[in-house]
Short mmCIF file of the C-alpha atoms (twelve columns), coordinates in Angstrom:
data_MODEL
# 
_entry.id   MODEL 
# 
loop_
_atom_site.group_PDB 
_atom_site.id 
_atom_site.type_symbol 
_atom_site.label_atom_id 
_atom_site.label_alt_id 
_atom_site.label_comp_id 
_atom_site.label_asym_id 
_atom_site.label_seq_id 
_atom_site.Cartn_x 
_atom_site.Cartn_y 
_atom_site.Cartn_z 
_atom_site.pdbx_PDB_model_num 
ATOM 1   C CA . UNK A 1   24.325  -25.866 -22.863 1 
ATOM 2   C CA . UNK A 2   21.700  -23.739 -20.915 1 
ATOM 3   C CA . UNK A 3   21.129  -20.224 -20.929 1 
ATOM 4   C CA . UNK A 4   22.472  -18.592 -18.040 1 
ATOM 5   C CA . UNK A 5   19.232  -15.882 -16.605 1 
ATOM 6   C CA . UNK A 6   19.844  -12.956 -14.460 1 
ATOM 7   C CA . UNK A 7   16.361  -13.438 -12.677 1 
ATOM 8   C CA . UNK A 8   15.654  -15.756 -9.535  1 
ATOM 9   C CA . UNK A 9   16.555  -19.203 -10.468 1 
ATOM 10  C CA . UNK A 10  13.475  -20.258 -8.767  1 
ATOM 11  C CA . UNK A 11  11.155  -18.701 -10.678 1 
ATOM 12  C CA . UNK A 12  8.159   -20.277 -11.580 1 
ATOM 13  C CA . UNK A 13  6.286   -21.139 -15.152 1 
ATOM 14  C CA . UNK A 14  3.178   -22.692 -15.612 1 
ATOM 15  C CA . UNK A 15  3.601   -24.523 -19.266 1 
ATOM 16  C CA . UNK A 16  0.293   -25.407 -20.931 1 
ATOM 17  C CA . UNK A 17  0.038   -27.669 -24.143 1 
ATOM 18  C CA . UNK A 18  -2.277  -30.651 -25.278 1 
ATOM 19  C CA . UNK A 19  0.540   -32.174 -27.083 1 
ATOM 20  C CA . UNK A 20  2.990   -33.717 -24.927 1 
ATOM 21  C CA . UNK A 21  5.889   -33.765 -26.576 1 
ATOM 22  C CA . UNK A 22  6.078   -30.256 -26.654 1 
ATOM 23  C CA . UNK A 23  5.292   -30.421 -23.375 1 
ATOM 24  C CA . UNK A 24  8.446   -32.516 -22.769 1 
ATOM 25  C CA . UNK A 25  10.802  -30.191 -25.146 1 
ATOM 26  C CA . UNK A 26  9.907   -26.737 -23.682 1 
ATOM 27  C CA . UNK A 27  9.611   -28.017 -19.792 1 
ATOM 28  C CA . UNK A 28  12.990  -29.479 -20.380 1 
ATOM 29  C CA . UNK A 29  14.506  -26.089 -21.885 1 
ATOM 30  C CA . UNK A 30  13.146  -24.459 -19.207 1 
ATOM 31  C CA . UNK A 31  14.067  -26.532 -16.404 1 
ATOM 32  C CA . UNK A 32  17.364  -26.753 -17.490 1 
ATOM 33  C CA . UNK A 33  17.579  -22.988 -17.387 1 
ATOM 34  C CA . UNK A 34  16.697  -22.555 -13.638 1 
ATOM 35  C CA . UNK A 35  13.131  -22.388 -14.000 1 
ATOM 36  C CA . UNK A 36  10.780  -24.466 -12.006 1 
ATOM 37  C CA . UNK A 37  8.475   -25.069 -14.138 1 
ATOM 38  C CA . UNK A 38  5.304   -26.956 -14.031 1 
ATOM 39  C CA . UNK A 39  3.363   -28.200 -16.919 1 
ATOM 40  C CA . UNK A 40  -0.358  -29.220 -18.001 1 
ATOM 41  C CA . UNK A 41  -2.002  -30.516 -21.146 1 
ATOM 42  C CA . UNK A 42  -4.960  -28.704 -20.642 1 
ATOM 43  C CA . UNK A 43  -6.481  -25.384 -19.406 1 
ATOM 44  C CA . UNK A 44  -8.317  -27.231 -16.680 1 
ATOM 45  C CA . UNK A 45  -4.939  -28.918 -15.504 1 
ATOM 46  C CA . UNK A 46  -3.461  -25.748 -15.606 1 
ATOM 47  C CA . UNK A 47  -6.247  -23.865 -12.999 1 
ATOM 48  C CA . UNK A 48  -5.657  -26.510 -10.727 1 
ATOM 49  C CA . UNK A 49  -2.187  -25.437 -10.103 1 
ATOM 50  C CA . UNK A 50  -2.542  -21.432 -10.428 1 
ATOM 51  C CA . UNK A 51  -5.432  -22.192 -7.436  1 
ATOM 52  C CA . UNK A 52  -2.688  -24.374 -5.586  1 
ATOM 53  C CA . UNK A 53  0.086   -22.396 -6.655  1 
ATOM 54  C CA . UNK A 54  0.394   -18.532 -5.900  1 
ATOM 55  C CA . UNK A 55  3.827   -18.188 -6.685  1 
ATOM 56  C CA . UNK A 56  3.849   -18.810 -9.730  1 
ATOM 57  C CA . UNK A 57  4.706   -15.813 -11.946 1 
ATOM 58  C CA . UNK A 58  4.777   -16.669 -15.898 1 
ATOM 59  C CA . UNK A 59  2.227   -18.883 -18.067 1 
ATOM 60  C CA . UNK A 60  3.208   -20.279 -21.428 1 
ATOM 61  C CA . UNK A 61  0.749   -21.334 -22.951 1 
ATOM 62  C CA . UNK A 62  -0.618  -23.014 -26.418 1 
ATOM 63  C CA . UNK A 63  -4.115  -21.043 -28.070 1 
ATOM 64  C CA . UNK A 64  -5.618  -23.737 -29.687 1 
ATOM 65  C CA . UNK A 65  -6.800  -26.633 -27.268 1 
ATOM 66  C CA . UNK A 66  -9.130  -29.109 -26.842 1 
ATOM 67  C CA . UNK A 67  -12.166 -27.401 -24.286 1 
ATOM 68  C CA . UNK A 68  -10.852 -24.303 -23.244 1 
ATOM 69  C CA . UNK A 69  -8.567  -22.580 -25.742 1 
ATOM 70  C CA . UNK A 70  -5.862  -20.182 -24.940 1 
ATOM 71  C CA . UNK A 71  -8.165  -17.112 -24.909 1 
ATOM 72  C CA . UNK A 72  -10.681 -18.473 -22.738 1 
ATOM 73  C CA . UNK A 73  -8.129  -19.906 -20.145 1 
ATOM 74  C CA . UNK A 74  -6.310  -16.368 -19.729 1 
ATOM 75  C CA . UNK A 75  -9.703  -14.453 -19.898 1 
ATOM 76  C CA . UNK A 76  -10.947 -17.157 -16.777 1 
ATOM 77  C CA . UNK A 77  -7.707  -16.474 -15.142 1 
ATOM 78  C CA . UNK A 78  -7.600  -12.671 -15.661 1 
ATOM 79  C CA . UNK A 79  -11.288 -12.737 -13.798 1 
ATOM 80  C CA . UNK A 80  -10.122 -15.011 -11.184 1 
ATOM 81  C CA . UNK A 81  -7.076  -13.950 -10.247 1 
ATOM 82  C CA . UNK A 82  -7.366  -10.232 -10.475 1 
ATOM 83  C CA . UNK A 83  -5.088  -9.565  -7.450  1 
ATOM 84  C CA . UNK A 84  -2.154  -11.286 -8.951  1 
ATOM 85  C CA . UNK A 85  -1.526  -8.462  -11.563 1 
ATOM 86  C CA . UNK A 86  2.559   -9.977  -11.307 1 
ATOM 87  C CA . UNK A 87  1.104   -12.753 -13.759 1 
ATOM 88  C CA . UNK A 88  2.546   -12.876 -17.321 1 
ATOM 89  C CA . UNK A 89  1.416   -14.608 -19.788 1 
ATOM 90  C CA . UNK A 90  3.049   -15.861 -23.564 1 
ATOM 91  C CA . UNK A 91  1.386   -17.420 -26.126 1 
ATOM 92  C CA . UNK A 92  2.581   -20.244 -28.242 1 
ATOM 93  C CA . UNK A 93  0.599   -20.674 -31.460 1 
ATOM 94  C CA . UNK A 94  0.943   -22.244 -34.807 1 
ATOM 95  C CA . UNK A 95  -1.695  -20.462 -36.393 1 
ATOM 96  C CA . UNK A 96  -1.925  -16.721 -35.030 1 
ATOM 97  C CA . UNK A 97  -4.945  -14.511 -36.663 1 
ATOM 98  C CA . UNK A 98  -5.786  -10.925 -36.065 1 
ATOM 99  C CA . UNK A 99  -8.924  -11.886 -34.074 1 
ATOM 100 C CA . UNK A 100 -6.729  -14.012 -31.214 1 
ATOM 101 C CA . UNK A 101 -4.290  -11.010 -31.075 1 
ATOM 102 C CA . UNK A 102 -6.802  -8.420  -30.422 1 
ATOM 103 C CA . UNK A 103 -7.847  -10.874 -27.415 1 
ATOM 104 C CA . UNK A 104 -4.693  -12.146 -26.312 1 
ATOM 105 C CA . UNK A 105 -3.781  -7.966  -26.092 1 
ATOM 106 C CA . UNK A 106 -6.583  -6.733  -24.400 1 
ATOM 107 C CA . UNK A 107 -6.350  -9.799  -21.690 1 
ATOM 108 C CA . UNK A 108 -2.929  -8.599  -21.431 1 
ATOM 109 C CA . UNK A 109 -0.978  -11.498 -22.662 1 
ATOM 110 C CA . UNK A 110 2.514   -9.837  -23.305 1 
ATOM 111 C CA . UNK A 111 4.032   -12.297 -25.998 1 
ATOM 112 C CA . UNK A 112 3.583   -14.597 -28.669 1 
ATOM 113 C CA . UNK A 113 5.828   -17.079 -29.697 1 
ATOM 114 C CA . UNK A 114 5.242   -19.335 -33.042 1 
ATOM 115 C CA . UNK A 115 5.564   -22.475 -33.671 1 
ATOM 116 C CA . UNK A 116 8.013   -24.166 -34.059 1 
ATOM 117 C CA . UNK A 117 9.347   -22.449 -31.074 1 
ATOM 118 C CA . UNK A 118 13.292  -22.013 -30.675 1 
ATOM 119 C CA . UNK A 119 14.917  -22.614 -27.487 1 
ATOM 120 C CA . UNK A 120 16.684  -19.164 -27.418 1 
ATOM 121 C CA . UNK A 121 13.342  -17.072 -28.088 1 
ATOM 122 C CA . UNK A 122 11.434  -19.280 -25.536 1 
ATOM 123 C CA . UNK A 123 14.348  -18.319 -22.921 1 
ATOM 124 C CA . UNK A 124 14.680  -14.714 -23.782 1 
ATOM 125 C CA . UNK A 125 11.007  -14.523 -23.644 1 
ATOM 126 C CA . UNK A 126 10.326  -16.390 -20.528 1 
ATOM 127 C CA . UNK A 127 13.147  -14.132 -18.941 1 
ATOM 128 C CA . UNK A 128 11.658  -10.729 -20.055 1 
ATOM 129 C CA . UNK A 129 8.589   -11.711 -18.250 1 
ATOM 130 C CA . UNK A 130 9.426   -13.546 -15.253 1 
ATOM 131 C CA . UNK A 131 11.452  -10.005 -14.481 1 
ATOM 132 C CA . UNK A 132 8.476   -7.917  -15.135 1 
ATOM 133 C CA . UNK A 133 6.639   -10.113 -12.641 1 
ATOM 134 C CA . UNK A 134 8.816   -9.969  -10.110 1 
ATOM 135 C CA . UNK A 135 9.193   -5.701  -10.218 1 
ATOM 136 C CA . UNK A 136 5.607   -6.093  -10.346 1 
ATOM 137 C CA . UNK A 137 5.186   -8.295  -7.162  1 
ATOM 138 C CA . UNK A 138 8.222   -6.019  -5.484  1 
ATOM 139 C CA . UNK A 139 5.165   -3.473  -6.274  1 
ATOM 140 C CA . UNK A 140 2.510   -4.891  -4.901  1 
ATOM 141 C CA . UNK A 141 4.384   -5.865  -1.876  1 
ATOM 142 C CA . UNK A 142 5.329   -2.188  -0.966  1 
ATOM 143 C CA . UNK A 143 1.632   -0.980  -1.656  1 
ATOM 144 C CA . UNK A 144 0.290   -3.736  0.582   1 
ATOM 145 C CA . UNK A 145 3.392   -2.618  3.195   1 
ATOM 146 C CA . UNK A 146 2.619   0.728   2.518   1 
ATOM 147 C CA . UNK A 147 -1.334  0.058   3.269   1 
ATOM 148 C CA . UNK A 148 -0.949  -1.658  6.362   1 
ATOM 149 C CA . UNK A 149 1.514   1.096   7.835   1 
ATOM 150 C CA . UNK A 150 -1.269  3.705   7.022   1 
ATOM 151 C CA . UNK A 151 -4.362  1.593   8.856   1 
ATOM 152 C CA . UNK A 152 -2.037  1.118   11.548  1 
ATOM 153 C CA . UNK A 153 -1.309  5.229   11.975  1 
ATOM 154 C CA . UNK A 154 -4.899  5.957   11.223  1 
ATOM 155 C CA . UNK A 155 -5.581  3.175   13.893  1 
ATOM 156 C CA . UNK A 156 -3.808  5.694   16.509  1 
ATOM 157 C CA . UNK A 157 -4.682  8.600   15.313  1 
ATOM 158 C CA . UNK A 158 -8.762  7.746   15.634  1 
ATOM 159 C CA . UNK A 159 -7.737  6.298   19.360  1 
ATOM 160 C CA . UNK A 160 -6.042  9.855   20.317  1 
ATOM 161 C CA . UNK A 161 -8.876  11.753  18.621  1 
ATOM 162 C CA . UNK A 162 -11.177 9.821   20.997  1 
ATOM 163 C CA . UNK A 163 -8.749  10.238  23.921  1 
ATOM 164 C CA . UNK A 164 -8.546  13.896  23.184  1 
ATOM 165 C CA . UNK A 165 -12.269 14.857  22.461  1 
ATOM 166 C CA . UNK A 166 -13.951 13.029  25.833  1 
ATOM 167 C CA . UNK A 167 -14.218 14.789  28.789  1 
ATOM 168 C CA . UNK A 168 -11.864 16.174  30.730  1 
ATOM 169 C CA . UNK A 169 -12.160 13.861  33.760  1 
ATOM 170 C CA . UNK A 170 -12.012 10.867  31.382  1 
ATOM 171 C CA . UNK A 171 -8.888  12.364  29.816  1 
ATOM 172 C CA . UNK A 172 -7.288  12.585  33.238  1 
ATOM 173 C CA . UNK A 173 -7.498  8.992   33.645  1 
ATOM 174 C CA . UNK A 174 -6.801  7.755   30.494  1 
ATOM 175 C CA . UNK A 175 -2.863  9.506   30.756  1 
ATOM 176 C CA . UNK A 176 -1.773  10.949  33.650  1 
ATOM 177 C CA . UNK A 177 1.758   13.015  33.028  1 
ATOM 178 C CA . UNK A 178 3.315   10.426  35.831  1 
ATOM 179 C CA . UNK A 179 2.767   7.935   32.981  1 
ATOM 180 C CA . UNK A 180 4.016   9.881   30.050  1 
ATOM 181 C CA . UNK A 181 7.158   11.039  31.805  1 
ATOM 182 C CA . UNK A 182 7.646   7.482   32.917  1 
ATOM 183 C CA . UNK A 183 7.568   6.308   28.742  1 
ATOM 184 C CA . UNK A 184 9.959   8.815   28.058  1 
ATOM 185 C CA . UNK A 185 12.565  7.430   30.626  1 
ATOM 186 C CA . UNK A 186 12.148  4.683   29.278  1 
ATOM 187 C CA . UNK A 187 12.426  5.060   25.671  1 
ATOM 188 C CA . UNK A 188 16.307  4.925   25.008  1 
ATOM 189 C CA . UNK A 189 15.360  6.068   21.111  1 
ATOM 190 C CA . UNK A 190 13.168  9.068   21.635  1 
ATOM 191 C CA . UNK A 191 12.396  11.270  18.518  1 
ATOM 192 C CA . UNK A 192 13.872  13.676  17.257  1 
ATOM 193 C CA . UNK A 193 11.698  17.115  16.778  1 
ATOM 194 C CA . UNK A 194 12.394  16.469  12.552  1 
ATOM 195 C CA . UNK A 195 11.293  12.794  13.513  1 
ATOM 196 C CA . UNK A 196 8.223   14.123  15.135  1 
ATOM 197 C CA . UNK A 197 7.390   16.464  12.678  1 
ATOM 198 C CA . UNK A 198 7.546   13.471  10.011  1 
ATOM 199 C CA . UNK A 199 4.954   11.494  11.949  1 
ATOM 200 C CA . UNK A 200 2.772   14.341  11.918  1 
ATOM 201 C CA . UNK A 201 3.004   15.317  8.281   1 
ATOM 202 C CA . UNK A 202 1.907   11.769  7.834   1 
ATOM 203 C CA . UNK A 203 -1.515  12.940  8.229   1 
ATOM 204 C CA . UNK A 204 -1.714  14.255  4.263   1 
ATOM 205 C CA . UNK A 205 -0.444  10.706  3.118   1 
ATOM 206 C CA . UNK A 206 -3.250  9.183   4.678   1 
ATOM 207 C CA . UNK A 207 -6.487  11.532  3.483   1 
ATOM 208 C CA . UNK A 208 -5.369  9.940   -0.231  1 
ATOM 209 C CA . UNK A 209 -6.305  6.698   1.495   1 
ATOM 210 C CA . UNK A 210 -8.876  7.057   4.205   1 
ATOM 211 C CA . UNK A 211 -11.885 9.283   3.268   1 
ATOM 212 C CA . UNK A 212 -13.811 8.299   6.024   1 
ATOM 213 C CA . UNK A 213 -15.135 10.688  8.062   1 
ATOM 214 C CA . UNK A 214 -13.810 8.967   11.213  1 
ATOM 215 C CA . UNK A 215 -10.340 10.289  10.304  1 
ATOM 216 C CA . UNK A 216 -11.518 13.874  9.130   1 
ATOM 217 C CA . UNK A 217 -12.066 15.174  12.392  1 
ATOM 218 C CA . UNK A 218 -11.760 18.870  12.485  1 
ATOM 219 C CA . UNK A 219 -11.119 19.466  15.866  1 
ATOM 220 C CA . UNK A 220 -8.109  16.373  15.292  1 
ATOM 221 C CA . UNK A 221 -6.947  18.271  12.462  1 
ATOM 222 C CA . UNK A 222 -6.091  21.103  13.941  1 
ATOM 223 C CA . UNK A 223 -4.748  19.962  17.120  1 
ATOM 224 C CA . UNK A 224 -2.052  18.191  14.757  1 
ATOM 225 C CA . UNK A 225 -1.634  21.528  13.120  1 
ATOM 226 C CA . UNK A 226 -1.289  23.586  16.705  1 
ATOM 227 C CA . UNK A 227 1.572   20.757  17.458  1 
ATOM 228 C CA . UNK A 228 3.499   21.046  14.240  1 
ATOM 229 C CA . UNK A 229 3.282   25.046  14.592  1 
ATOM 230 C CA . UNK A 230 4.534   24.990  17.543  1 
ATOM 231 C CA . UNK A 231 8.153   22.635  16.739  1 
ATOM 232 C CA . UNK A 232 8.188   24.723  14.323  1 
ATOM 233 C CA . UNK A 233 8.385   27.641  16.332  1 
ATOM 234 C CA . UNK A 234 5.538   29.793  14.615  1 
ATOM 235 C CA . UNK A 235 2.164   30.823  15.476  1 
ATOM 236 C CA . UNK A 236 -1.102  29.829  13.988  1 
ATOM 237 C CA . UNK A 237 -4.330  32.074  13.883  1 
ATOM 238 C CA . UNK A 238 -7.640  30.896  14.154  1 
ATOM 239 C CA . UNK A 239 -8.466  31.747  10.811  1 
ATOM 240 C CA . UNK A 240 -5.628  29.244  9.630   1 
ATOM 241 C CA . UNK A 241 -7.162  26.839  11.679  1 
ATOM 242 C CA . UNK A 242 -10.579 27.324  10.393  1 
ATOM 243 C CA . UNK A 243 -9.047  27.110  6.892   1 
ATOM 244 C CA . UNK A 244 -6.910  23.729  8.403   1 
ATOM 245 C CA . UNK A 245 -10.289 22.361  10.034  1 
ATOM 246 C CA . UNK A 246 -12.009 21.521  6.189   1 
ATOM 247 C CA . UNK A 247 -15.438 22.633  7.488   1 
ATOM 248 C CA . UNK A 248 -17.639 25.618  7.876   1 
ATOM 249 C CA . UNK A 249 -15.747 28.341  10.103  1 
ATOM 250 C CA . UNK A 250 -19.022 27.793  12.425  1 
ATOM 251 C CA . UNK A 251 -18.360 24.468  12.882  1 
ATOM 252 C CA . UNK A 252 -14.804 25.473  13.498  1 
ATOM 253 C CA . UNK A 253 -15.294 27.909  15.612  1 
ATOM 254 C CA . UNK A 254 -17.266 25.276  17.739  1 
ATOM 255 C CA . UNK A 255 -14.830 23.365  17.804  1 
ATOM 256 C CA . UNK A 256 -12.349 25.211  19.292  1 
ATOM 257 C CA . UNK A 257 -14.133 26.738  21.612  1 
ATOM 258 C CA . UNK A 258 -15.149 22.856  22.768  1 
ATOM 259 C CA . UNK A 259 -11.396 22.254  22.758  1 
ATOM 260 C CA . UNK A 260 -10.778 25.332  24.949  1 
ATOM 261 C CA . UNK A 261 -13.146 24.488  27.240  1 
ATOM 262 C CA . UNK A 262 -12.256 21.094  27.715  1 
ATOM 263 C CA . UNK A 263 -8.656  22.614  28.432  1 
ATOM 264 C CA . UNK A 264 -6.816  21.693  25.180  1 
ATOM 265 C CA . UNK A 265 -6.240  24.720  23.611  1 
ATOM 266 C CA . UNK A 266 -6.257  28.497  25.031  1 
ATOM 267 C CA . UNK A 267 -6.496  31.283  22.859  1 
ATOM 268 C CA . UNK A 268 -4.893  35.215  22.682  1 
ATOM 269 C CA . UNK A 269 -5.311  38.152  21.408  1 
ATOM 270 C CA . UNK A 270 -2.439  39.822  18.746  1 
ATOM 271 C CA . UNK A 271 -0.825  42.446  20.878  1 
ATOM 272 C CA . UNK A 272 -0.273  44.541  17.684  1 
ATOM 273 C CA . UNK A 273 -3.225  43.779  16.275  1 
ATOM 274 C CA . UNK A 274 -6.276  43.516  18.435  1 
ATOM 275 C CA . UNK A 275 -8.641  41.765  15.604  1 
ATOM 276 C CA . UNK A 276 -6.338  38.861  14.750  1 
ATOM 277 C CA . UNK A 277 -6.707  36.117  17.693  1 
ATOM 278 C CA . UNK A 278 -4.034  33.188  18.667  1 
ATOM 279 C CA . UNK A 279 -4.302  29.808  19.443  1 
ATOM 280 C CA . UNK A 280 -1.730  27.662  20.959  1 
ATOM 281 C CA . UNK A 281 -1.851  24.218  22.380  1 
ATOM 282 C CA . UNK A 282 -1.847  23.718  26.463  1 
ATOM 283 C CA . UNK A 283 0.881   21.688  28.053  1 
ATOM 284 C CA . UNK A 284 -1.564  19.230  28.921  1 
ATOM 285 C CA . UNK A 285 -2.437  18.904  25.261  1 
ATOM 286 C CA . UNK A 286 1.414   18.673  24.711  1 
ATOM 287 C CA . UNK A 287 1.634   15.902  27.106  1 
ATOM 288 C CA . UNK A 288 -1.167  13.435  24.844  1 
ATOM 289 C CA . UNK A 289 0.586   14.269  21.547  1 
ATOM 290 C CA . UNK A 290 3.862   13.774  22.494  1 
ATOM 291 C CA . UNK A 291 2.821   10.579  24.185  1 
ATOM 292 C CA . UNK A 292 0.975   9.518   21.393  1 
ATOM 293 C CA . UNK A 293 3.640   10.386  18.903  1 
ATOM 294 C CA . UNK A 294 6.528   8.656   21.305  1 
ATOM 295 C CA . UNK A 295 4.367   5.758   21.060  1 
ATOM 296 C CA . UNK A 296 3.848   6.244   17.051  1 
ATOM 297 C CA . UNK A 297 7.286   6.225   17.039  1 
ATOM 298 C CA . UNK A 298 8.010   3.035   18.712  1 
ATOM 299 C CA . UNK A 299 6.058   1.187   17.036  1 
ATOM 300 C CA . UNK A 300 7.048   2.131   13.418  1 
ATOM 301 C CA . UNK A 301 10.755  2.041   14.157  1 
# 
């Protein structure tokens, strides 16, 4: 009778063993589980089929071979295959020492079965693992997801910093309000202001990734700042900005006065307070971020 498994009954499990009888009994237990499992009777059988086989998530495998032992296999496998951190790996062994434990633990080999292995505590084993694996690839999946949807934001954000930063005449031509009010007609889904403000928060996910320089901007910085201010309702002083920009308050300074000039920005004077100075974003600025973040939008829906 096989043992039911609450994992995917596709599953996969590289067995390796130089004798084949074993071979036979534990593919056979496995197989007859759910498991597709695919077995070698040696190590250099069984790196055939990991190079040929990505999907394969748990290795069972004897330690002492003929050529490449157990040890040396996972160590080969651990330096070859370092991106598939999903892979699992139990050891079947008839004559365990302290010396091929240390090993098998710091290669990360997660079990050890002896021989003469039982059906049940091959199963239970082979279970245990091939569910780590999988949480483990669910992992990696969302990381890569997650990695991709960062690129593709930082992708837009260095195109609007260019957009933004050229010359005025070049920004004219590059979006002309006709345009921009034309994509909002046309977008039945437009963003909310909470949706907006989410896309541009998304700038302090992606400094944990992207150090560049490319995406540090100053002057892009706080023109993403003077646009979330301003859904928000509140006003932002320079010296918030300066403290917002992550550089010198020279190079600030600079910065916004190149921003002012190019007609980005204007800045004001605090009616109650005649040394504290305002900065708020110009319509035409408005225009480019909430095209840009319409756009954003769209394309991460």
């Amino acid at each position: 009778m096989s043992v039911p498994i609450t994992v995917a009954s596709k599953s996969r499990v590289l067995l390796v063993d130089d004798e084949i009888a074993l071979l036979g009994v534990l593919g056979t237990a496995l197989t007859d589980s759910g498991y597709d499992c695919i077995r070698a009777n040696t190590s250099s059988d069984a790196l055939r089929f990991l190079a040929t086989t990505p999907d394969i998530d748990v290795i069972v495998s004897d330690i002492r071979m003929p050529g490449m032992n157990g040890i040396e296999l996972l160590k080969t496998i651990r330096e070859r295959y370092e991106d598939r951190k999903w892979l699992q790996v139990i050891f079947v062994t008839g004559h365990a020492t302290i010396d091929n434990t240390v090993a098998a633990l710091r290669l990360e080999a997660v079990d050890f079965l002896h021989k003469p292995v039982r059906r049940e505590q091959l199963l239970a084993a082979v279970e245990r693992c091939a569910q780590r694996a999988k949480e483990h690839r669910t992992a990696a999946n969302a990381w890569q997801e997650g990695r991709v949807h960062l690129e593709r934001i930082s992708e837009e954000a260095r195109r609007l910093a260019e957009m933004l930063m050229s010359f005025p005449e070049k920004m004219q031509s590059a979006v002309t309000p006709a345009e921009i009010s034309s994509s909002k007609a046309s977008d039945d889904d437009s963003p909310s202001p909470e949706r907006l403000l989410e896309l541009l928060q998304t700038r302090d996910i992606r400094t944990r990734y992207f150090t560049d320089k490319l995406f540090a901007d100053p002057a892009w910085y706080m023109l993403l700042d003077l646009m979330e201010n301003r859904l928000l309702g509140r006003n932002v002083s320079i010296s918030s900005l300066y403290i917002v920009s992550g550089v010198a308050a020279s190079t600030a300074s600079r910065r916004l006065d190149e921003m002012e000039e190019s007609g980005l920005i204007e800045k004001w004077n605090d009616p109650d307070d005649g040394r504290r100075q305002y900065a708020s974003l110009t319509d035409r600025a408005v225009e480019l971020l909430n095209s840009y973040l319409f756009t954003l939008h769209r394309q991460l829906r």
